[in-house]
SEBALO-393802 format. One record per residue: residue number from 1; x, y, z of N, C-alpha, C, O in turn. Coordinates in steps of 0.2 Angstrom, whole numbers. Last residue first. Layout:
residues N
n,neast,nnorth,nup,caeast,canorth,caup,ceast,cnorth,cup,oeast,onorth,oup
NUM,X,Y,Z,X,Y,Z,X,Y,Z,X,Y,Z
...
end
This chain:
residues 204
n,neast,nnorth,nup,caeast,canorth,caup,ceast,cnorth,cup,oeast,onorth,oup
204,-70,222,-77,-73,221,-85,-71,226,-88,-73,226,-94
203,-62,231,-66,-61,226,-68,-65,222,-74,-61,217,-76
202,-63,248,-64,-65,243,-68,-64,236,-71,-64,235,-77
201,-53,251,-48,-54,249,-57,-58,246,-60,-58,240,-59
200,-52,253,-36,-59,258,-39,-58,258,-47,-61,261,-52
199,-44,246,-29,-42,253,-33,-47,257,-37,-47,262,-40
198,-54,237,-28,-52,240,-19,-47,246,-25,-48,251,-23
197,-55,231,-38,-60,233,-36,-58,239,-30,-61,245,-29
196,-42,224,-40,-44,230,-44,-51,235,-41,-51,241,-41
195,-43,214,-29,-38,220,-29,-43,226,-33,-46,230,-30
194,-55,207,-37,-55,212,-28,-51,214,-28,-52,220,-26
193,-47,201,-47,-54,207,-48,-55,207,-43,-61,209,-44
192,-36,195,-42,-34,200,-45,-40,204,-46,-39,210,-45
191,-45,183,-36,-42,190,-31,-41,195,-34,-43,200,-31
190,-49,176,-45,-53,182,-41,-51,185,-36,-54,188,-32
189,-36,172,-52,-40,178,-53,-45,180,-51,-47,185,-53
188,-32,164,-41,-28,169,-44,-30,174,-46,-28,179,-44
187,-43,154,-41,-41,159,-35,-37,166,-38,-40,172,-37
186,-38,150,-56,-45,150,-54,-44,157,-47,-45,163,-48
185,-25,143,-53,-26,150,-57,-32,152,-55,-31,158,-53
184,-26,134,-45,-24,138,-43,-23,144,-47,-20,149,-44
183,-35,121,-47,-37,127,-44,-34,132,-43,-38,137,-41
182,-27,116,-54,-32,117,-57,-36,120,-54,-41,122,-57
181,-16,112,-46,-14,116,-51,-17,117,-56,-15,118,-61
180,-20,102,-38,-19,110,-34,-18,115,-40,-18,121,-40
179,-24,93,-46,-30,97,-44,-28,102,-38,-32,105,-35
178,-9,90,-48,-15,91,-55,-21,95,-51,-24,100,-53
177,-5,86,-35,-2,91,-39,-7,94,-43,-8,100,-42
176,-13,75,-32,-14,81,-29,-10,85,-33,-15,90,-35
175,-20,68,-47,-16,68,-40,-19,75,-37,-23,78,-39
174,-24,56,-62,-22,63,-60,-20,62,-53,-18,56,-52
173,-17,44,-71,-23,46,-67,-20,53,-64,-14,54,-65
172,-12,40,-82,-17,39,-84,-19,43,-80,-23,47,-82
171,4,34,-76,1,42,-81,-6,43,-83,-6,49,-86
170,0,22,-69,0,29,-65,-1,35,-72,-6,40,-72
169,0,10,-78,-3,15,-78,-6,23,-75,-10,27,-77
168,13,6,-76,10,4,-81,5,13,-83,6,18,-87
167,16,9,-60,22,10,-67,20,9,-74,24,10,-79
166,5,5,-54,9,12,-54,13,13,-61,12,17,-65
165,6,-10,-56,1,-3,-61,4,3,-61,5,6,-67
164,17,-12,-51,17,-10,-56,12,-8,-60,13,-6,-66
163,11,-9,-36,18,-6,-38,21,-5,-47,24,-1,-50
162,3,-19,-35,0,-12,-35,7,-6,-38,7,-1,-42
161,7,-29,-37,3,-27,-42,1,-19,-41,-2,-16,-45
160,15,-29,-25,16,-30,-30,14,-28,-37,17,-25,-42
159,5,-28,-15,10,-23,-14,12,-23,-22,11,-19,-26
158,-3,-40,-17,-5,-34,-18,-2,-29,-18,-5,-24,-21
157,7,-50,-14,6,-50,-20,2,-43,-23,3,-41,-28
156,9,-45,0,14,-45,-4,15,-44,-13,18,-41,-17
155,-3,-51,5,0,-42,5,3,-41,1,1,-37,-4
154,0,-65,4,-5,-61,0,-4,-52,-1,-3,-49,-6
153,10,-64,11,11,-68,7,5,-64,0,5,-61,-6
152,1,-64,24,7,-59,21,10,-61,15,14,-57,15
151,-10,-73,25,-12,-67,24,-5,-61,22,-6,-56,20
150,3,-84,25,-4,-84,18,-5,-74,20,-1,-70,17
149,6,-82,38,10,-81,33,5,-80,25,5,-75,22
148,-5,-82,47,-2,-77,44,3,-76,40,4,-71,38
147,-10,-95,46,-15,-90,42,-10,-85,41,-10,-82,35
146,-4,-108,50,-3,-107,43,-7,-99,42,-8,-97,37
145,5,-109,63,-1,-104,61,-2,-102,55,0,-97,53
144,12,-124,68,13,-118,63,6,-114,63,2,-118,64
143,19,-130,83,16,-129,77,14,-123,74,14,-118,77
142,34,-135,90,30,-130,90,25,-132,85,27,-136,81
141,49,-144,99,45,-141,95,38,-137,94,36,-137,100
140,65,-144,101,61,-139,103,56,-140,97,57,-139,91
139,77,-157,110,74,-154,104,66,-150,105,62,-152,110
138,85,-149,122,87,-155,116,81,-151,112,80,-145,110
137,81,-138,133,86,-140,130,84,-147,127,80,-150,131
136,77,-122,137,75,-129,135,80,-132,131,83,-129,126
135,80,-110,145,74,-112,147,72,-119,146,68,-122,149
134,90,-104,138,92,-106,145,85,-111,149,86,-115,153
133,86,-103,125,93,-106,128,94,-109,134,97,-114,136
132,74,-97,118,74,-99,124,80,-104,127,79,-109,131
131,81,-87,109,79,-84,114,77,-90,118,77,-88,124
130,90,-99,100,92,-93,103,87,-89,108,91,-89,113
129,79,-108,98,85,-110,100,88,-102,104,88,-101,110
128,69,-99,90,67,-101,96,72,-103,101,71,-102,106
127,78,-97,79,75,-92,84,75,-92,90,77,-88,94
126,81,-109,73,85,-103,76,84,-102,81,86,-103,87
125,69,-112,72,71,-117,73,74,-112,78,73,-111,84
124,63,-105,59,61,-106,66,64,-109,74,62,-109,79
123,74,-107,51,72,-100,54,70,-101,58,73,-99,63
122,66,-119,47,76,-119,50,76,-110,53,79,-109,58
121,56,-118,42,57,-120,46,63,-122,53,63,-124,59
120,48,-103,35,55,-108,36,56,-112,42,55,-109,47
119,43,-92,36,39,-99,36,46,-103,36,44,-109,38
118,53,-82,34,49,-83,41,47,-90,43,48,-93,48
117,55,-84,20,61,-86,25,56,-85,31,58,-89,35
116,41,-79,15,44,-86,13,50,-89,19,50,-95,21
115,43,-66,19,36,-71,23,40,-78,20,42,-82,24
114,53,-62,13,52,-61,18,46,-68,22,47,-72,26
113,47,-60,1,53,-65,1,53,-67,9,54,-72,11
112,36,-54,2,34,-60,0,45,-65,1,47,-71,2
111,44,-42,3,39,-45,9,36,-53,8,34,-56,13
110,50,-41,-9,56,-41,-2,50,-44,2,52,-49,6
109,40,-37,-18,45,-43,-19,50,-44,-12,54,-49,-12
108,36,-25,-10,31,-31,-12,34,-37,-12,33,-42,-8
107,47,-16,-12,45,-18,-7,41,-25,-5,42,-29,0
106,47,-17,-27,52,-21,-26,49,-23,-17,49,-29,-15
105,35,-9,-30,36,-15,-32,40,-22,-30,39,-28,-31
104,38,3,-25,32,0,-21,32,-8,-25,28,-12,-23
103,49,6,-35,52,6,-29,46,1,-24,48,-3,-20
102,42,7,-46,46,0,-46,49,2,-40,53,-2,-39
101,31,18,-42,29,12,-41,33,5,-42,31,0,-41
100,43,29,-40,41,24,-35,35,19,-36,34,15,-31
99,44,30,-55,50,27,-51,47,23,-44,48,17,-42
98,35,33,-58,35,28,-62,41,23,-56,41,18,-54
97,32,45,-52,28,38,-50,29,34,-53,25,29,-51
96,45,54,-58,42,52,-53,37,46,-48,39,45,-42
95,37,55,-73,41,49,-71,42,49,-66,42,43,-64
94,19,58,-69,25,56,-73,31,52,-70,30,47,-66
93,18,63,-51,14,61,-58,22,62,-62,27,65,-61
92,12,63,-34,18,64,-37,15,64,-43,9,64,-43
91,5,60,-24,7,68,-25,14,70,-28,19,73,-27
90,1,48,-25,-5,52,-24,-2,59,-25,-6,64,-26
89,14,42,-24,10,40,-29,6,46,-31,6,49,-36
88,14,44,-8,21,47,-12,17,46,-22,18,50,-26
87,5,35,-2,5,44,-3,10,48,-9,9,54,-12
86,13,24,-6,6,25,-7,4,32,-8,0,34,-13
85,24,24,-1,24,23,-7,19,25,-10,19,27,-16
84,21,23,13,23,29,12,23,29,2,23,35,0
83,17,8,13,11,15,13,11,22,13,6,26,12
82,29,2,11,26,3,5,19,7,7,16,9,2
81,34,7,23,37,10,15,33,9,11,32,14,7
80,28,-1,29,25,6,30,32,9,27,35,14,30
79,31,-15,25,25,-11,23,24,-4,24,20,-1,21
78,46,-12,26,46,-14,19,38,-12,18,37,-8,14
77,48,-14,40,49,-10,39,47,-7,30,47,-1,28
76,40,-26,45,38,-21,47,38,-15,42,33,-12,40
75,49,-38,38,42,-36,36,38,-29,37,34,-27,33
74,62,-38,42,58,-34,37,56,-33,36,55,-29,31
73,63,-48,52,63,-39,53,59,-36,49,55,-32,51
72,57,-62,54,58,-59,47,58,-51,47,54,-47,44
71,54,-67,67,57,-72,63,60,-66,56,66,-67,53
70,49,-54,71,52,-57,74,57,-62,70,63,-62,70
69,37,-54,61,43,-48,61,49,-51,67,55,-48,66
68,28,-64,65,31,-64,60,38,-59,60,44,-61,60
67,34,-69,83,29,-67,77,32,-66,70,38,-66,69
66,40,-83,92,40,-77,89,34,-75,84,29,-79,83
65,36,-85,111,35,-87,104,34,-81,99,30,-76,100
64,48,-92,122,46,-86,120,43,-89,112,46,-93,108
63,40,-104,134,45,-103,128,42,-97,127,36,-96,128
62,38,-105,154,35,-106,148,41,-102,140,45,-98,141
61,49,-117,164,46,-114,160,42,-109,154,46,-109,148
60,60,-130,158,55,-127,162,53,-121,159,55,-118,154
59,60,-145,147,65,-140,151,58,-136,154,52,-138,153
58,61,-149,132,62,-152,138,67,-147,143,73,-145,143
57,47,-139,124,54,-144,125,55,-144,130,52,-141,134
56,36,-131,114,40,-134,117,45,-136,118,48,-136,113
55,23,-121,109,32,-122,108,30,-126,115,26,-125,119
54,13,-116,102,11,-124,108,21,-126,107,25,-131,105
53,15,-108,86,9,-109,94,13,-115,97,15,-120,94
52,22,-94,73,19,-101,79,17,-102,85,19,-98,90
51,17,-83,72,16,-88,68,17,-96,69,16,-102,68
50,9,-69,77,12,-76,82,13,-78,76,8,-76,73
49,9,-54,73,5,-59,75,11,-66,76,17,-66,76
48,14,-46,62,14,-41,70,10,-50,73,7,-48,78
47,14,-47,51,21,-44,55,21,-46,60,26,-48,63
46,1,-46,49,3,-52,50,11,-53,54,14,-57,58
45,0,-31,47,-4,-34,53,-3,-41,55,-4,-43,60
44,8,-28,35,10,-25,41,7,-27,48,9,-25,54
43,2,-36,26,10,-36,27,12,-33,35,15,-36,40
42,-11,-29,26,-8,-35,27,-4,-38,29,-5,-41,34
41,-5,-16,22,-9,-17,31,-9,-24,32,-8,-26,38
40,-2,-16,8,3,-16,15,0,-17,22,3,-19,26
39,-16,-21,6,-9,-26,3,-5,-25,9,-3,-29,13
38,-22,-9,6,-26,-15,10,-17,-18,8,-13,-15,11
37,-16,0,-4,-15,1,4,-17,-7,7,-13,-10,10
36,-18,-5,-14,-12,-6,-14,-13,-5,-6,-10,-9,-2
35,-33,-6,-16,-30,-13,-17,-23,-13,-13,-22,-18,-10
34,-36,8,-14,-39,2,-9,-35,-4,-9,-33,-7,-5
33,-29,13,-26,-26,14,-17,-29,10,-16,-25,5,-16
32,-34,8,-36,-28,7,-35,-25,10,-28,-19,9,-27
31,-48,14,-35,-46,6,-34,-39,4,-32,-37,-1,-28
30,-43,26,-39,-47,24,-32,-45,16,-31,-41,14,-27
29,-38,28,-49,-33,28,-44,-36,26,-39,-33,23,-34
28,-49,24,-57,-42,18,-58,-38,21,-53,-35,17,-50
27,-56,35,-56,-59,28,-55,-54,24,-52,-54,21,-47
26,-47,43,-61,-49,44,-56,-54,38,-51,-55,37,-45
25,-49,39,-76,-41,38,-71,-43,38,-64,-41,33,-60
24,-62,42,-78,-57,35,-80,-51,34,-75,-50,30,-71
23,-61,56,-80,-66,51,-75,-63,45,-73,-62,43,-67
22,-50,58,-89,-51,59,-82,-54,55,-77,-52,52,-72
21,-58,53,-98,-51,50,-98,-49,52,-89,-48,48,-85
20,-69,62,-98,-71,54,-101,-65,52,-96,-67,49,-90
19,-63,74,-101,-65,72,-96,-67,66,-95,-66,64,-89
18,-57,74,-115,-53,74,-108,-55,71,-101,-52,68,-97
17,-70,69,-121,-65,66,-121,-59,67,-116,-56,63,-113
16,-83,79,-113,-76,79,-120,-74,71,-116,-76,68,-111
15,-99,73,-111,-93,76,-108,-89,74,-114,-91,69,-118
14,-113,71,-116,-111,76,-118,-104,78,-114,-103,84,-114
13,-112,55,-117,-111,58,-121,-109,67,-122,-106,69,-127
12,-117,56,-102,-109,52,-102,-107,55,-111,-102,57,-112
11,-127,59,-102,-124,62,-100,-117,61,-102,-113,65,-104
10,-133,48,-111,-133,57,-113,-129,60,-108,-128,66,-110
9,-131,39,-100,-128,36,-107,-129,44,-113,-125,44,-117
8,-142,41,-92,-136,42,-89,-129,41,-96,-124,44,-95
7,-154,44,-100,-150,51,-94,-144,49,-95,-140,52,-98
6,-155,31,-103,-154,33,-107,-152,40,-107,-149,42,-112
5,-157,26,-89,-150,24,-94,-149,29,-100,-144,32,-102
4,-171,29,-86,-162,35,-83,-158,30,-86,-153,34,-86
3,-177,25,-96,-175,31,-95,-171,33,-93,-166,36,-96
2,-176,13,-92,-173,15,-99,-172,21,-98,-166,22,-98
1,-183,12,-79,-175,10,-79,-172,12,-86,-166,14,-86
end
């Protein structure tokens, strides 16, 4: 086991410091996708779920029950911004990503405000009032599915922190732009020595 530490601790010594920093960043974008994506699917799969169960009231048949996006529109619409946020990071760099991580930051801060007015309980109230009007009348009540708001709440918080890494340390990590525009000289010139070739010039 010394050995290969001691391989893997000479390799790590014989890269530059560019590369070092590189490696680094490259690490730091991986994580910072898994964290920030998983965050919006959060947001975006509690949207989508029942938050409350066993509606009642006096009257006949069965009550409509809402889900999160229903009590709170904009939970939908705020995560798959914030997943567009997420590509938009990956093929952007400098102040560009600075800008959309405080844009994937505010989205985070709207879904948790959002999930708080869903759990509401005068929201709930509304709703149910409103879609089931004809079906029940005096008082309407129901119990709470404490998981999806937590699970959105938490998105939120990942959306969040994912948005101001961006703006912290987005400069730190490379993208699409940086490794099309390290490949594309490279191409460049082995084409230029097959043109020269196909002219019968000594390209050395």
């Amino acid at each position: 086991m010394s050995e290969a530490g001691g391989q893997s601790r000479a390799g790590e010594q014989g890269e530059s410091p560019a590369e070092v920093a590189a490696r680094r960043g490259r690490r730091e974008l991986t994580a910072w996708l898994v964290v920030t994506a998983v965050g919006c699917v959060l947001v975006l799969v509690a949207a989508g779920r029942a938050w409350v169960t066993n509606v009642r009231g006096a009257g006949t048949g069965a009550l409509a029950v809402p889900s999160g996006g229903d009590l709170s529109p904009v939970l939908t619409p705020l995560a798959l911004a914030g997943l567009a946020g997420v590509v938009a990071v990956l093929a952007t760099k400098g102040a560009g990503r600075r800008v959309i991580g405080v844009l994937l930051a505010l989205c985070g801060v709207g879904a948790g405000l959002g999930a708080w007015q869903a759990a509401g309980g005068s929201g709930v109230l509304s709703w149910l009032r409103e879609r089931n009007v004809m079906r029940a009348t005096g008082a309407i009540q129901w119990d709470v599915v404490p998981l999806w708001p937590v699970v959105c709440g938490l998105g939120a918080v990942l959306m969040v922190a994912g948005g101001v890494a961006a703006v912290v340390r987005g400069g730190a990590w490379g993208g699409m732009s940086a490794k099309y525009t390290r490949e594309r000289p490279e191409t460049t010139g082995d084409r230029s020595m097959w043109d020269a070739l196909d002219r019968g010039d000594d390209p050395t």
